[in-house]
C-alpha positions in Angstrom: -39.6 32.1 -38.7 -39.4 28.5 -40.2 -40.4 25.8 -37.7 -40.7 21.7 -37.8 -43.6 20.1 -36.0 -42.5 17.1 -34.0 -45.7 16.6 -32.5 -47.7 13.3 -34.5 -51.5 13.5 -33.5 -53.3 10.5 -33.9 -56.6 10.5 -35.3 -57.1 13.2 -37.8 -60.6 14.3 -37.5 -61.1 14.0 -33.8 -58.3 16.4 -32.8 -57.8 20.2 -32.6 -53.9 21.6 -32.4 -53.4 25.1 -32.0 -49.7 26.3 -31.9 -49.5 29.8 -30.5 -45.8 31.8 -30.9 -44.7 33.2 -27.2 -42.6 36.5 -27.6 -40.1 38.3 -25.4 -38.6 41.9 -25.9 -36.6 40.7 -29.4 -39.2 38.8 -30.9 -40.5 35.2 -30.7 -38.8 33.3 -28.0 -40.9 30.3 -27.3 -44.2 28.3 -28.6 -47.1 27.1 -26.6 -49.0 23.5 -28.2 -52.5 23.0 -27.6 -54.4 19.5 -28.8 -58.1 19.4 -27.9 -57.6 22.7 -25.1 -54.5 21.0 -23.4 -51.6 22.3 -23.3 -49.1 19.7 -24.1 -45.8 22.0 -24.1 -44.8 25.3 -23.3 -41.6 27.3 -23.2 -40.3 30.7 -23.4 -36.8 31.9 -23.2 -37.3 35.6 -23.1 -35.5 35.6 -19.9 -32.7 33.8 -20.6 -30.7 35.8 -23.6 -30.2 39.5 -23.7 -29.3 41.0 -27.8 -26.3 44.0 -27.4 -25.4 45.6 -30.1 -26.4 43.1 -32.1 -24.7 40.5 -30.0 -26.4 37.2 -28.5 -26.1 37.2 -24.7 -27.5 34.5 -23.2 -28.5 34.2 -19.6 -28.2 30.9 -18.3 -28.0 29.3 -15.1 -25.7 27.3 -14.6 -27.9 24.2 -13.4 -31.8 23.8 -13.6 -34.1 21.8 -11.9 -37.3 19.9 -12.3 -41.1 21.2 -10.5 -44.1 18.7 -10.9 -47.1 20.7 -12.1 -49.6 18.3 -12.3 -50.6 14.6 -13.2 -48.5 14.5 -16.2 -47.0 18.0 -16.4 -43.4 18.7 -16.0 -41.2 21.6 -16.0 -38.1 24.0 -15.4 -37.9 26.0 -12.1 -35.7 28.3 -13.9 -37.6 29.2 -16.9 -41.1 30.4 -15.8 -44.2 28.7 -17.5 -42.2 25.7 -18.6 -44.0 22.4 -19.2 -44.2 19.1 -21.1 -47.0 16.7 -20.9 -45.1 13.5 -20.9 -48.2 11.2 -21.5 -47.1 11.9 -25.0 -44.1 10.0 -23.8 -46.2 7.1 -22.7 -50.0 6.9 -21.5 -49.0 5.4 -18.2 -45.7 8.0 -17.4 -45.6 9.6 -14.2 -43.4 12.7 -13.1 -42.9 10.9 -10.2 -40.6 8.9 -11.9 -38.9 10.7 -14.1 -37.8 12.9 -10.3 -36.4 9.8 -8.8 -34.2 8.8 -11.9 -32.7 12.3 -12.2 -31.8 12.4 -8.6 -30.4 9.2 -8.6 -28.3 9.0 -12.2 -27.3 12.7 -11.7 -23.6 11.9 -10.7 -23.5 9.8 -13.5 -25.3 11.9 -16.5 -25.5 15.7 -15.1 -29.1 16.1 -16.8 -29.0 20.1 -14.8 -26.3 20.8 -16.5 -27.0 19.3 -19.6 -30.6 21.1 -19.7 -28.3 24.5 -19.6 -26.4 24.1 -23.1 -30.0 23.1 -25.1 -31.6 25.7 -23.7 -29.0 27.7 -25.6 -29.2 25.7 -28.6 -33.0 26.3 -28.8 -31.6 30.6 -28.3 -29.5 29.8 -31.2 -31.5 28.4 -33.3 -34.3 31.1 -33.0 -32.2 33.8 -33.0 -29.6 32.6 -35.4 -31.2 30.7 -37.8 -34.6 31.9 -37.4 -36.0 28.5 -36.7 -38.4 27.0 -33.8 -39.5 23.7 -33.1 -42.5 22.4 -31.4 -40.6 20.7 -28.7 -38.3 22.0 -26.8 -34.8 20.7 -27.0 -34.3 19.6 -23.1 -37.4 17.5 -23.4 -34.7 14.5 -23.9 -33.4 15.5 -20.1 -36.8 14.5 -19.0 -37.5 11.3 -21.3 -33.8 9.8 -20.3 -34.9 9.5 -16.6 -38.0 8.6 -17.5 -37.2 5.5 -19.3 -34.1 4.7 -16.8 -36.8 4.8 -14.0 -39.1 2.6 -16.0 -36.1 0.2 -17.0 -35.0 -0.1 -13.7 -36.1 -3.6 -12.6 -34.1 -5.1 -16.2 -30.6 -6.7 -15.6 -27.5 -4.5 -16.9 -29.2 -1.2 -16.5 -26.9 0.4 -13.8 -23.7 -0.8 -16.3 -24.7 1.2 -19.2 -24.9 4.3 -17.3 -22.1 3.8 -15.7 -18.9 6.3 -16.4 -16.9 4.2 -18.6 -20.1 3.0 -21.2 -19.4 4.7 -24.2 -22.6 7.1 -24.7 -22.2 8.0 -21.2 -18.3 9.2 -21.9 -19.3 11.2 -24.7 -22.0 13.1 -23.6 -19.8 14.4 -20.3 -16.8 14.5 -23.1 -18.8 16.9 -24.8 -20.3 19.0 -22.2 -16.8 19.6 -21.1 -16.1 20.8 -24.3 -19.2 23.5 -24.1 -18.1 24.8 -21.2 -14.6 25.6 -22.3 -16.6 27.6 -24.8 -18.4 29.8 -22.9 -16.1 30.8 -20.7 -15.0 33.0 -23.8 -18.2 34.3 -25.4 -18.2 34.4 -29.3 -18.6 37.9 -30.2 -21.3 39.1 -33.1 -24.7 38.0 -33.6 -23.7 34.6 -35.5 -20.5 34.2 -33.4 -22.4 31.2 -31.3 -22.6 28.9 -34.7 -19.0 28.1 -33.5 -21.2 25.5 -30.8 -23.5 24.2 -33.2 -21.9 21.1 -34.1 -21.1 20.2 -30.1 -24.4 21.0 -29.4 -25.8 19.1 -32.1 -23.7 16.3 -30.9 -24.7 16.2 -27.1 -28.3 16.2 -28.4 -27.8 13.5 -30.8 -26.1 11.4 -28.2 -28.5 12.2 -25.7 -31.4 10.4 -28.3 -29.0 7.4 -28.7 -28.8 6.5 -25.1 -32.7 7.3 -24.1 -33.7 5.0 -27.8 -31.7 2.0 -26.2 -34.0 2.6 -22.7 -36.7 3.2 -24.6 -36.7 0.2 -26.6 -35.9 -1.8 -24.1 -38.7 -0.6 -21.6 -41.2 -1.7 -24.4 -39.7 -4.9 -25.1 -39.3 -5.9 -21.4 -43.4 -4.3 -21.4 -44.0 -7.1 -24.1 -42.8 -9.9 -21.8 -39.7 -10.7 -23.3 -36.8 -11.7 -21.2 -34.5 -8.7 -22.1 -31.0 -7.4 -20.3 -28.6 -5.4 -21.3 -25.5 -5.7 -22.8 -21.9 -5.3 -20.7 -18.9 -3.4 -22.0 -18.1 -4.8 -25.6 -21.1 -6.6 -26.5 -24.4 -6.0 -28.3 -26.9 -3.6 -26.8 -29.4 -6.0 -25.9 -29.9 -10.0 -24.6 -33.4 -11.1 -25.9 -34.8 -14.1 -25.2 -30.6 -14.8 -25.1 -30.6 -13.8 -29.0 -28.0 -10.2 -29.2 -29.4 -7.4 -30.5 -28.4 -4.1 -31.5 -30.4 -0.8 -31.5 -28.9 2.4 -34.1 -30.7 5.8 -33.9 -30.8 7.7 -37.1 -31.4 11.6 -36.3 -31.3 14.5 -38.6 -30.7 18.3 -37.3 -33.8 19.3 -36.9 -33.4 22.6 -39.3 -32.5 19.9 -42.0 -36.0 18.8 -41.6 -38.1 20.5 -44.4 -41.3 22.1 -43.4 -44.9 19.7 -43.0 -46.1 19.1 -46.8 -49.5 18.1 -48.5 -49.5 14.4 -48.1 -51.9 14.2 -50.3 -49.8 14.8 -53.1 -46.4 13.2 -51.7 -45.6 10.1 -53.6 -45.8 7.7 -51.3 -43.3 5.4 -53.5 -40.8 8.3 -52.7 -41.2 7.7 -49.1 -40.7 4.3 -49.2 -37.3 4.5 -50.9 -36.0 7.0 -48.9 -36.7 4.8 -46.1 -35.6 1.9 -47.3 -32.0 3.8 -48.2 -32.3 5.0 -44.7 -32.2 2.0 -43.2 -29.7 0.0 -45.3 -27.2 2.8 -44.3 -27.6 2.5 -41.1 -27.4 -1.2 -41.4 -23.8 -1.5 -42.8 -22.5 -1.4 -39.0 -24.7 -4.5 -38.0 -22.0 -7.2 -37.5 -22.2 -8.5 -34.0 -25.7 -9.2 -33.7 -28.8 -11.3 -34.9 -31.1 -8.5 -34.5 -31.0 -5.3 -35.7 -33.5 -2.0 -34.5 -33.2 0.5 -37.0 -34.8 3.6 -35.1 -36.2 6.1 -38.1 -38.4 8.2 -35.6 -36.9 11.3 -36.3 -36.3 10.6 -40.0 -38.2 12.8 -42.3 -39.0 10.4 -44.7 -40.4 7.8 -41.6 -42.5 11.1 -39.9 -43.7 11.3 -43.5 -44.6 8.0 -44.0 -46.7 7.9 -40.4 -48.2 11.1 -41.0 -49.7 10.1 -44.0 -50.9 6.3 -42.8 -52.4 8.4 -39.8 -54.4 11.1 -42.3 -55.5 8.1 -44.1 -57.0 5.6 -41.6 -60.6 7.9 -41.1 -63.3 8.7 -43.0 -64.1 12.5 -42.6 -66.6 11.8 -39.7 -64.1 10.2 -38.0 -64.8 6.6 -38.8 -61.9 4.9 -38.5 -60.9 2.3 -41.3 -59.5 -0.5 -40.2 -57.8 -2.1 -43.3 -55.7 1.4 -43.8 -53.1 0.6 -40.8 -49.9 0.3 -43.0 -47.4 -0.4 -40.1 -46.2 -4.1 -38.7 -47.3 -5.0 -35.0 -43.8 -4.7 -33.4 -44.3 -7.8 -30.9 -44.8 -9.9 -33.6 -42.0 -8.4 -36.2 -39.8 -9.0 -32.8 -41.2 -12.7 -32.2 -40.6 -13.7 -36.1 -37.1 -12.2 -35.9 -36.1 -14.5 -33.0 -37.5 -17.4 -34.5 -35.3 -17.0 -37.5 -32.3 -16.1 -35.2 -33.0 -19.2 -33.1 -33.9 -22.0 -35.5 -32.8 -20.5 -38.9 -29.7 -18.8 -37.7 -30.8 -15.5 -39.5 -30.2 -12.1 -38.9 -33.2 -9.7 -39.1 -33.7 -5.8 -39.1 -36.3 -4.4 -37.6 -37.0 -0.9 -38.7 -39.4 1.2 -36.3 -41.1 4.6 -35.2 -41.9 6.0 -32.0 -43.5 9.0 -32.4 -44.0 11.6 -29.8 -47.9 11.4 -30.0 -51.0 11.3 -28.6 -51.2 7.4 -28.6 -47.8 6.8 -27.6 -46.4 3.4 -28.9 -44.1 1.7 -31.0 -44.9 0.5 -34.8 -42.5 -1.4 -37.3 -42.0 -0.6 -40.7 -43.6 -2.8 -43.4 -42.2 -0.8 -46.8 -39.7 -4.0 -47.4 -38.7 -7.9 -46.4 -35.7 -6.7 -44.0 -34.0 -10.2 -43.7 -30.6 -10.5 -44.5 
């Protein structure tokens, strides 16, 4: 079973992880994370697929719901022993929240049904393609609430949710889509890769919309004056310069497996970021800011992984002058100046990791101006 850890642990001497493999009549069917004796997610879908001659049959309801299970637990009523600490969303979060956004956007993004077709991709994927990931896949149905509750006091945010914004459209577009497909089961044990590419899709799109709330949450969090943009114009209004925000995501089997920092070059890194980024910047046209989100790039997870490994001494000392990542407010702050009085257009490149010090970090590996 090859598996991608998602989970970036800050501090590398003064933590313990301990991922244990959950298993179900036909074999692994879930993972449990530890750090430091918490349990910071748990899932196990041994009751929600059945294997008949040699057949996937999945067992899925056709809506779930959320259950509270403690100060920063959350998790399925449908799949038993479900949880996510979302603290590693943000230190502050509160379920409480992410409960009132997903009753009150439901109409408008169906999050219970939407929690039903990654369920089955995470079935797929460790049945199929003998893969698992530390995170479950419907952790996104809790982090898009999440931020829409936390972004709900900034101007614009009820617009781009609404039916006609363009993420919204696909992601119902989409599920649509998946459930014309299973009301005709694929036959044969691989005969559900036929939904890999809509599922893949409805996740990705999923990340696109939550990284725009996201973003904005910590920018409005900084004390910038941000809104949001209407139909046909850049994401973003800060401090009345535009901005745009581009997720870059990878399928996560794509991912190759955790390596040896230690002997990574970290020139190769830094290249493939920089390629990352200039890719993803060939769409930036109709703004003066650009937010190039690498978070879920291999070479960026690299990149902080190895700046993390490297910043204390082995009794857990930290070193202060290791930090190799900007201070986002002030890579923000620079980039309106130039857009203001200069009339330039800057990329900001960033990471947020889902980690135990939640936060958002600019890139430093090149002089993104353009």
């Amino acid at each position: 079973m090859s598996w991608i850890n998602t989970l970036k642990i800050c501090g590398r001497y003064n933590h313990t992880w301990k991922p244990i493999p959950l298993r179900g009549p036909y074999g692994i069917s879930g993972l449990e994370m530890e750090v430091d004796g918490e349990k910071v997610s748990n899932y196990n879908y041994s009751s929600s697929y059945e294997i008949k001659e040699e057949t996937l049959v999945p067992k899925l309801d056709g809506s779930y719901s959320l259950i509270i299970l403690g100060e920063n637990h959350i998790g399925l009523k449908e799949i038993p022993g479900s949880l996510i600490n979302i603290s590693w969303y943000e230190a502050d979060a509160d379920p409480l929240i992410v409960i009132e956004a997903w009753n009150k956007y439901i109409e408008i993004i169906p999050l219970d049904r939407i929690i039903k077709y990654l369920v089955l991709r995470d079935i797929i994927s460790i049945n199929i393609y003998n893969f698992i990931t530390a995170m479950p896949s419907w952790d996104i149905c809790l982090m898009l609430p999440l931020y829409a509750g936390l972004c709900r006091k900034i101007p614009g945010l009820n617009e781009r949710l609404e039916i006609h914004h363009e993420i919204s459209d696909e992601i119902r577009g989409i599920l649509d889509s998946l459930e014309n497909l299973l009301r005709s089961p694929p036959k044969g044990q691989r005969g559900y890769c036929c939904m890999d590419s809509r599922l893949e899709n409805l996740l990705r799109a999923m990340h696109s919309l939550t990284d725009e709330l996201a973003l904005a949450y910590h920018i409005n969090k900084l004390g910038y004056n941000i809104e949001f943009g209407g139909a046909g114009e850049p994401d973003f209004f800060i401090n009345g310069i535009s901005a745009e925000n581009k997720s870059r995501t990878y399928h996560s089997r794509d991912q190759a497996e955790e390596k040896d920092l230690a002997y990574y070059p970290v020139t190769g890194i830094i290249n493939n970021l920089k390629n990352e980024v200039k890719s993803s910047a060939r769409a930036f046209k109709k703004s003066d800011i650009f937010f190039s989100n690498v978070s879920r790039v291999p070479s960026a997870l690299d990149f902080y992984s190895m700046t993390e490994s490297s910043r204390f001494e082995r009794d857990g000392t930290q070193i202060p002058s290791s930090n190799l990542f900007y201070n986002f407010d002030l890579s923000l702050t620079l980039a309106i100046i130039k857009a203001h009085y200069r009339k330039e257009k800057t990329i900001i490149p960033y990471i947020k990791p889902f980690c135990s010090r939640p936060q958002i970090l600019s890139l430093p590996v090149i002089n993104w101006s353009i």
